[in-house]
N, C-alpha and C positions, 0 to 999 in steps of 0.2 A: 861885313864891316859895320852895318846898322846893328845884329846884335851888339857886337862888340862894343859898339858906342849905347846902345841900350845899358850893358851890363856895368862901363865904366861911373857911367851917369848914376845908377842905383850904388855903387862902391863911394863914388863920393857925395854922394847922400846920406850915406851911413854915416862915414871918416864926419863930415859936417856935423848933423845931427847925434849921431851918439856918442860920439866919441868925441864931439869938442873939438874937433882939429880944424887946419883950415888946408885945405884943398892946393895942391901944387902944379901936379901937371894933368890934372883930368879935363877941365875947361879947354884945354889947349887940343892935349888929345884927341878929344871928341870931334872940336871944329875939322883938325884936318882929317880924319877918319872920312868924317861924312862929306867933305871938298872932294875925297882920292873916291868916296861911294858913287858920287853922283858924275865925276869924269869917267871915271873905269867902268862904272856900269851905263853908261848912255851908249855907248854900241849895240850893247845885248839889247836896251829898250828899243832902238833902231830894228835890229833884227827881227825879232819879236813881234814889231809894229805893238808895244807897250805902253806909246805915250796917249795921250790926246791928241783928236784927230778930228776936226768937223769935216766930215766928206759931203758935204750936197752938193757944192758945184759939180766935184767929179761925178758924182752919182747924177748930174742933170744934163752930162755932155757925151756926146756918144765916145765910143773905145777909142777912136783913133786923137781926139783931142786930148784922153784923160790922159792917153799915153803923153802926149808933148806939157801938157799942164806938170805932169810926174818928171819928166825931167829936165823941167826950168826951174823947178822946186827943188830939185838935188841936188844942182849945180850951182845956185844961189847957195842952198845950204852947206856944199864944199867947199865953195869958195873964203865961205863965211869960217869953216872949221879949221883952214887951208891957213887964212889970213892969221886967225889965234893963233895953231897951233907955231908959225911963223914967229910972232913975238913971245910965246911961250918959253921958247927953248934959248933964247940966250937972258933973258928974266931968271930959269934956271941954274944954267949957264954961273951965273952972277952968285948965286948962291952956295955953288959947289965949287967954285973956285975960290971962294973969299968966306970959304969954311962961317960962313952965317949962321948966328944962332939964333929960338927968339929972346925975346928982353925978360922971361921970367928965370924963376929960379932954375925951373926945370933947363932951360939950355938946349934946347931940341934943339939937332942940325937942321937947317930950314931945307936943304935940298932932297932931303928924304920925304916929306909930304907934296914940296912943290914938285916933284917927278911925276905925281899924279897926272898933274895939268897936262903937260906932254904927251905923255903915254895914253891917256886915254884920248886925247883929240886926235892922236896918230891910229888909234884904234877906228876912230868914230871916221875917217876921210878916210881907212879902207870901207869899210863899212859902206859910206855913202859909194864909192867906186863900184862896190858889189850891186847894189841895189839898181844903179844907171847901167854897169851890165847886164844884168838879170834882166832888166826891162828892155833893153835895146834888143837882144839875144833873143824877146821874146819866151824865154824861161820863164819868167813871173807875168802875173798881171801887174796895171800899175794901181797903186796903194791895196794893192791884196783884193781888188774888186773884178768880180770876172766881167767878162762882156755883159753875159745877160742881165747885171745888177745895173738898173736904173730908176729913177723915182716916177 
């Protein structure tokens, strides 16, 4: 989706600059591209452990604490993606019912980008569920640090 919103970006750059024209539905494009890149792809960075991460606390408290520190963080952060994804879907909801479009010329259905939202926060609270499994189950370590790692 970032290429994609790369290449769209360089095509109305061109249309713009060489060609004189003026630009209709690329601006628009691009925002929700990279709105549906960064819901859809926040599971995988989840997964992954892809984001930013400052770990010294856990790294300064023995295994059995980082464990419980790891999962008042995942439940805080479920809750949190639980609560969104909750007003997300009838927000959407709103917009596939009442055939919404936006106010340029282009006329994009709103409910085709805003699906994003949804769908990748439903992604992201399995996501966190696997992760407080994995740890409770004792399958994973907690934030990817084994026992032995401490400062």
């Amino acid at each position: 989706m970032i290429l994609v919103s790369i290449a769209v970006v360089c095509q109305m750059v061109f249309v713009r600059a060489v060609l004189n024209e003026s630009s209709i539905w690329q601006t628009e494009f691009v925002m929700y591209l990279l709105v549906a890149a960064t819901f859809i792809g926040a599971p995988y960075i989840l997964l992954t452990r892809g984001h930013v991460a400052v770990d010294v606390v856990p790294l300064m408290v023995r295994p059995r604490m980082r464990r419980q520190l790891h999962l008042i963080g995942s439940v805080i952060a479920l809750v949190f993606c639980g609560l969104f994804l909750w007003a997300s879907i009838p927000w959407w909801h709103d917009t596939w019912v009442n055939n919404q479009t936006t106010a340029s010329m282009w006329r994009a259905r709103l409910w085709i980008p805003y699906l994003s939202v949804p769908v990748g926060l439903s992604l992201l609270c399995l996501q966190y569920l696997a992760e407080v499994w994995l740890v409770i189950t004792q399958r994973e370590h907690p934030f990817g640090l084994s026992p032995d790692d401490r400062i």
